[in-house]
C-alpha positions as CSV (number, residue, x, y, z in Angstrom):
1,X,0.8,47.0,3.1
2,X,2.9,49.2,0.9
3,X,5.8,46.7,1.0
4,X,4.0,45.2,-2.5
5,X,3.2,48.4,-3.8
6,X,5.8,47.7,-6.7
7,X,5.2,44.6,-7.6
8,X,1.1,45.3,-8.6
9,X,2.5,48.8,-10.2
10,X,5.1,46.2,-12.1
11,X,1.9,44.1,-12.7
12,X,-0.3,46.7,-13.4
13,X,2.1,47.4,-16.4
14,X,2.5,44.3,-17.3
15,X,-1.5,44.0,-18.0
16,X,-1.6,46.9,-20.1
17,X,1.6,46.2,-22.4
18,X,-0.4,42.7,-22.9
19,X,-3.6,44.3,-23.6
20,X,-1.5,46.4,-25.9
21,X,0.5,44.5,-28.0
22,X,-3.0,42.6,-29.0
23,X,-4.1,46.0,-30.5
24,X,-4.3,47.0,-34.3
25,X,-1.7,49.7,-34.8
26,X,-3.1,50.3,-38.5
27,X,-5.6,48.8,-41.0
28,X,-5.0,49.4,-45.1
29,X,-7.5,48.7,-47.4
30,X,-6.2,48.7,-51.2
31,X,-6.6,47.0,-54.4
32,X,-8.6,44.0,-52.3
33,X,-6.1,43.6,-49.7
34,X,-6.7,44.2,-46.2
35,X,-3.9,44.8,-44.0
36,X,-4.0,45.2,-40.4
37,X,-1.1,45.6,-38.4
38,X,-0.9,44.9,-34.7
39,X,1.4,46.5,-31.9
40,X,3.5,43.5,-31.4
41,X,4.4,43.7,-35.1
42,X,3.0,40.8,-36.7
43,X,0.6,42.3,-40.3
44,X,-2.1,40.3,-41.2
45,X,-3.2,40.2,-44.9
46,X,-6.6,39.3,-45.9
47,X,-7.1,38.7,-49.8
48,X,-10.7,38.4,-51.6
49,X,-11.4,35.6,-53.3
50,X,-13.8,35.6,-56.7
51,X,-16.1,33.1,-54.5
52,X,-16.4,35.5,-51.6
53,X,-14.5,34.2,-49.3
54,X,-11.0,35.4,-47.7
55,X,-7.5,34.3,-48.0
56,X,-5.3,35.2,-44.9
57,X,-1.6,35.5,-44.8
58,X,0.2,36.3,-41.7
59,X,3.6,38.3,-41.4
60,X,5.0,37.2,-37.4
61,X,7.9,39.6,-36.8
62,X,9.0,38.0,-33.8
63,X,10.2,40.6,-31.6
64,X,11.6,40.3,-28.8
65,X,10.0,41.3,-25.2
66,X,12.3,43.9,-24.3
67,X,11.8,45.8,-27.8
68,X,8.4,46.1,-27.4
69,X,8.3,46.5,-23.6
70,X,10.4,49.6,-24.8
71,X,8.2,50.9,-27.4
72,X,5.2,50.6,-24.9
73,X,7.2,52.5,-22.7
74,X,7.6,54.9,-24.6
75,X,3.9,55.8,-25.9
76,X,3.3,55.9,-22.3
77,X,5.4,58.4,-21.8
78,X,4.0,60.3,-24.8
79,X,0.8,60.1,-23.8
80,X,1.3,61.4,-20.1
81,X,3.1,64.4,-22.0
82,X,-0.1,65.1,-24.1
83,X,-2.6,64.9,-21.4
């Protein structure tokens, strides 16, 4: 049965850079904007409106798999140095 060992570690990974890249990296809250950017890159912008209501604006950046996959890579390894 360890002949797949591997491929679920590769998996396993793969789960967590997902679950990742979906998480907020910062949020900024300044002069009625709210900015909130995410692990994958992409900065969402929320604006308040005089009636209450939000305006959104999205910044995609668009990176590529690899670049990312990299970057996850390394906070792993940061972290296993830190714990």
């Amino acid at each position: 049965m360890t002949e797949y060992d591997d491929r679920v570690e590769e998996q396993r990974v793969r789960l967590k850079y997902e679950e990742w890249s979906k998480g907020v990296k910062h949020l900024i809250a300044q002069n009625g904007v709210i900015e909130t950017a995410f692990n994958n890159g992409d900065i969402k912008y929320e604006t308040r409106q005089p009636d209450g209501s939000f305006k959104t604006k999205w910044h995609r950046e668009n990176a590529s798999k690899e670049s990312l996959m990299n970057r996850f890579g390394q906070i792993l390894a940061d972290r296993r140095i830190w714990q």
